[in-house]
C-alpha positions as CSV (number, residue, x, y, z in Angstrom):
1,X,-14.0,-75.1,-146.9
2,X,-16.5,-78.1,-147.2
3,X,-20.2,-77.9,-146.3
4,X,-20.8,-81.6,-145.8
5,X,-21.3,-82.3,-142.0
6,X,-19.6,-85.4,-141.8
7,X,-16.8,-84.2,-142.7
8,X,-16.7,-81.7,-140.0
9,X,-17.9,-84.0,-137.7
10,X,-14.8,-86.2,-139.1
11,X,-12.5,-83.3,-139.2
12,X,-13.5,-81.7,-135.4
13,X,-12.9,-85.7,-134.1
14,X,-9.5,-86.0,-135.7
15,X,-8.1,-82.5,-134.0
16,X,-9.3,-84.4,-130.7
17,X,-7.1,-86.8,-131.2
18,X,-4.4,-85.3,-132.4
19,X,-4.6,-82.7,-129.0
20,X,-3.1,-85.5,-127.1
21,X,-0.1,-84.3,-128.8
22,X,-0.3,-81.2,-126.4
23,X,-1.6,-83.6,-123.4
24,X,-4.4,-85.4,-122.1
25,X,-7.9,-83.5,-122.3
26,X,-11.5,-84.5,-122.1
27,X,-11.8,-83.4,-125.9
28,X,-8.9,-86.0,-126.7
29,X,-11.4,-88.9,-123.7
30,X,-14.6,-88.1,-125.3
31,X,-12.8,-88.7,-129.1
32,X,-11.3,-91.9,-127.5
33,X,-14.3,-93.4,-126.2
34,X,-16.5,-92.5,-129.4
35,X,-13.8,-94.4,-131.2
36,X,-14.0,-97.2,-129.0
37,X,-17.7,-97.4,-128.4
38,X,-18.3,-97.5,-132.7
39,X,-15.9,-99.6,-133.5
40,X,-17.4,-102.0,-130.5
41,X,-20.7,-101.6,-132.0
42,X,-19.7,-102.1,-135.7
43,X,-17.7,-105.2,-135.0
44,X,-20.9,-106.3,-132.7
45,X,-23.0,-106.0,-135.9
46,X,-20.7,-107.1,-138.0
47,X,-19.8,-110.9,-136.7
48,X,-23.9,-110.7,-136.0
49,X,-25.0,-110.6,-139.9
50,X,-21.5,-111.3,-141.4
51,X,-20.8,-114.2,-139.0
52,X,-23.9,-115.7,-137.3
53,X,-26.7,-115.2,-139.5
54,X,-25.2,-116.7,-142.9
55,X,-23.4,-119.0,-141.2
56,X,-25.0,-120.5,-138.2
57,X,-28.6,-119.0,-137.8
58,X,-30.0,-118.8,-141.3
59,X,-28.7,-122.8,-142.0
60,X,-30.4,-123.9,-138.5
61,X,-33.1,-122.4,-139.4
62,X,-33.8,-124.6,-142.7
63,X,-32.8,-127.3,-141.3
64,X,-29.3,-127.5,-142.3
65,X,-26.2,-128.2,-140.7
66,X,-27.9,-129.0,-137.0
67,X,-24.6,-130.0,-135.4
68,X,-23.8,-125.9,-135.6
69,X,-26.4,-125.8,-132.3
70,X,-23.8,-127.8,-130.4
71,X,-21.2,-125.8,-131.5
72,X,-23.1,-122.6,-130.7
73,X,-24.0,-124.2,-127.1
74,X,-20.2,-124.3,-126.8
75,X,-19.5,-120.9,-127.5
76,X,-22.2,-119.4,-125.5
77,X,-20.4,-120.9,-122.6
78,X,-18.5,-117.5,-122.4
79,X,-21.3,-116.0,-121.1
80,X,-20.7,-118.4,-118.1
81,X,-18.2,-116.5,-116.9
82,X,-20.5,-113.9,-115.5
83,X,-22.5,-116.6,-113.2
84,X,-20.1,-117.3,-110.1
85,X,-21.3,-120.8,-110.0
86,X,-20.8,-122.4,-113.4
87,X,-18.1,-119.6,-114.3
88,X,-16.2,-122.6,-115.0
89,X,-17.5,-124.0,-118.0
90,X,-15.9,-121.0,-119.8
91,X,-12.7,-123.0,-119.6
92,X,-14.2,-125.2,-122.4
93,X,-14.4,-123.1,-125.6
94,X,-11.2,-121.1,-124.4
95,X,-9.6,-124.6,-124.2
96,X,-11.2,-125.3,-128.1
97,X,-10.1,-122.0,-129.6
98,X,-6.5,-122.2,-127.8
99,X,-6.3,-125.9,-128.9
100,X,-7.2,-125.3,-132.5
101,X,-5.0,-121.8,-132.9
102,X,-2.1,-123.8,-131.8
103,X,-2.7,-126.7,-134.2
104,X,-3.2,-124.3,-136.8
105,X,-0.7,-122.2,-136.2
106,X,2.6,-124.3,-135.1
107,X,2.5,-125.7,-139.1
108,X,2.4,-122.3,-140.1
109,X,4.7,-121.1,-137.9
110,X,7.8,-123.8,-138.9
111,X,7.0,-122.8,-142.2
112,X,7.1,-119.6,-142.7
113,X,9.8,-119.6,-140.0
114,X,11.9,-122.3,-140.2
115,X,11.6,-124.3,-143.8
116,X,10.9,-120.9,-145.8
117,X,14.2,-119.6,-144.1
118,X,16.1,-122.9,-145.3
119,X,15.0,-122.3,-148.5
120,X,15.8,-119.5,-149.1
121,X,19.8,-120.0,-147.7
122,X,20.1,-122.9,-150.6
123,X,22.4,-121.4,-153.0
124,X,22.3,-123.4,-156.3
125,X,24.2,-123.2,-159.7
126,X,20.8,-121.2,-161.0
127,X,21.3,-119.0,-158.1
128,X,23.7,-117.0,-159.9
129,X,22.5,-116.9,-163.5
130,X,22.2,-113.2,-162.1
131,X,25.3,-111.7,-160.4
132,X,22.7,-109.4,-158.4
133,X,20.9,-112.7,-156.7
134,X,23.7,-114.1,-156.7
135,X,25.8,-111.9,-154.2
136,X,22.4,-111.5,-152.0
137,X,22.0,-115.1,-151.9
138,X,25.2,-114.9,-150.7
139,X,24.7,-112.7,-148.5
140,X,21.6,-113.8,-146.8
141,X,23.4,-116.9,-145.9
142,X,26.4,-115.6,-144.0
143,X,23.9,-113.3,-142.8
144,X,21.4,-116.7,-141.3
145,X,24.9,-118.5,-140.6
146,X,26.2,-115.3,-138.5
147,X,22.8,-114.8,-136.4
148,X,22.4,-118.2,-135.3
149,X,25.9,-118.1,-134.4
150,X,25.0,-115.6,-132.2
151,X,22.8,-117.7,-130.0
152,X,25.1,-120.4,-129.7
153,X,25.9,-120.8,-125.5
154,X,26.9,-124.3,-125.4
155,X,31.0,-122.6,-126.4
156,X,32.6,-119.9,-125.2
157,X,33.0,-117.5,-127.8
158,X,36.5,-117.3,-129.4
159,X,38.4,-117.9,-132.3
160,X,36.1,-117.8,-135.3
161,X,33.0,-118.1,-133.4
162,X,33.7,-114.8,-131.7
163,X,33.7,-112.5,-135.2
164,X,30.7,-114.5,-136.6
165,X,28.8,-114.2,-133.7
166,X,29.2,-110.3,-133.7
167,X,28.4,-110.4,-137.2
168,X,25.4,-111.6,-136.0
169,X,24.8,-108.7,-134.2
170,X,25.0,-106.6,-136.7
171,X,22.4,-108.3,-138.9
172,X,20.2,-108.7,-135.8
173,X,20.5,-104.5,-135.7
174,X,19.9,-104.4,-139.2
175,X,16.6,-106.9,-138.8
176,X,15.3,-104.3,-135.8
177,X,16.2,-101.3,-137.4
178,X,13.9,-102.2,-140.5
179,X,11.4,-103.4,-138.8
180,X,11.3,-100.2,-136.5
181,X,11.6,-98.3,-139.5
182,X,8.7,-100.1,-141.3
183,X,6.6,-99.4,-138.4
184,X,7.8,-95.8,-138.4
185,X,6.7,-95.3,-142.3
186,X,3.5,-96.8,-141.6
187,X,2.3,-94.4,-139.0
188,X,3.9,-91.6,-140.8
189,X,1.3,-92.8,-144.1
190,X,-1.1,-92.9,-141.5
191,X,-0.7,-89.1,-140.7
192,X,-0.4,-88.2,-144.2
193,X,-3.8,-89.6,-145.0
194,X,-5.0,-87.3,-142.2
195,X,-3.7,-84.2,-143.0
196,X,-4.6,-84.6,-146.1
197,X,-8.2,-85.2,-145.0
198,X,-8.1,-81.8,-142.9
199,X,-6.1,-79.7,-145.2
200,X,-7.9,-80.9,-148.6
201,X,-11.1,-82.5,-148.0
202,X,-11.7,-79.8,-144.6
203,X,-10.6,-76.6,-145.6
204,X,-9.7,-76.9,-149.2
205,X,-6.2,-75.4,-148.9
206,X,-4.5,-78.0,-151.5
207,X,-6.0,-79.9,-154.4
């Protein structure tokens, strides 16, 4: 078993957590809002001299890059929101940031989600220079082909359109269930890092 206090202090913090597992306690409340009070406070000094003082503060401050006060004017508009009678000039950098994630982010989005799908349904004569890509190539296609299918209302559903569009669901299912299952693996690494933590690094019981 370790000497190191921090690691007790680490260890005695994880078992609060974990005793939500039993049920909610006020060992598992106080864990919970140290979590969320230091990870507040590190992200608070972290956009302060990751953030603001290489990139706005320390410029401004030799003279560089001046138009960053407007832009900091802008941004210290959120603070408006806690004075009733200008609590509307918050509107303005939430209408920026919303503005500029959705210009930024509709490209993106058609092409990871759109054009990077196309793509990667073209089949080719190099497609099958390997029988293994070949038959996923395949694949993948019927797969696209039946899915879309799927969410095709302007028919009614019958004749070959009623098979394909089942087939859809299937590959929809199979698109859930590895996603869930992705998820699922992740958390479980997550424990494993844990009790390895508390079994190895705690009490020494495994090497």
């Amino acid at each position: 078993m370790t000497h190191n206090p921090w690691i007790w202090v680490s260890a005695i913090l994880t078992l609060g957590i974990f005793s939500f597992l039993y049920k909610e306690n006020p060992f598992y409340r106080v864990c919970e809002h140290l979590f969320i009070g230091i990870s507040n406070g590190y992200s608070i000094t972290f956009v302060w001299h990751r953030v603001l003082m290489p990139t706005l503060i320390n410029p401004v401050a030799h003279g560089e890059k001046l138009w960053l006060i407007l832009i900091a004017i802008i941004g210290a508009f959120y603070f408006m929101y806690f004075i009733p009678q200008i609590s509307w000039l918050v509107r303005i950098p939430i209408a920026i940031v919303l503005g500029y994630g959705a210009g930024a982010s509709i490209p993106r989005g058609i092409d990871a989600a759109i054009v990077q799908q196309l793509r990667a349904t073209i089949i080719t004569r190099s497609t099958f220079l390997s029988v293994y890509n070949g038959i996923w190539s395949i694949v993948i296609l019927f797969g696209v082909i039946a899915t879309i299918s799927y969410f095709f209302f302007s028919r009614e559903r019958k004749g070959i359109l009623k098979p394909l569009s089942y087939t859809g669901i299937v590959f929809i299912m199979i698109g859930f269930g590895a996603s869930f299952g992705y998820t699922v693996m992740a958390r479980v690494s997550l424990l494993i890092g844990r009790l390895t933590f508390l079994l190895r690094d705690w009490l020494g019981i495994i090497h």
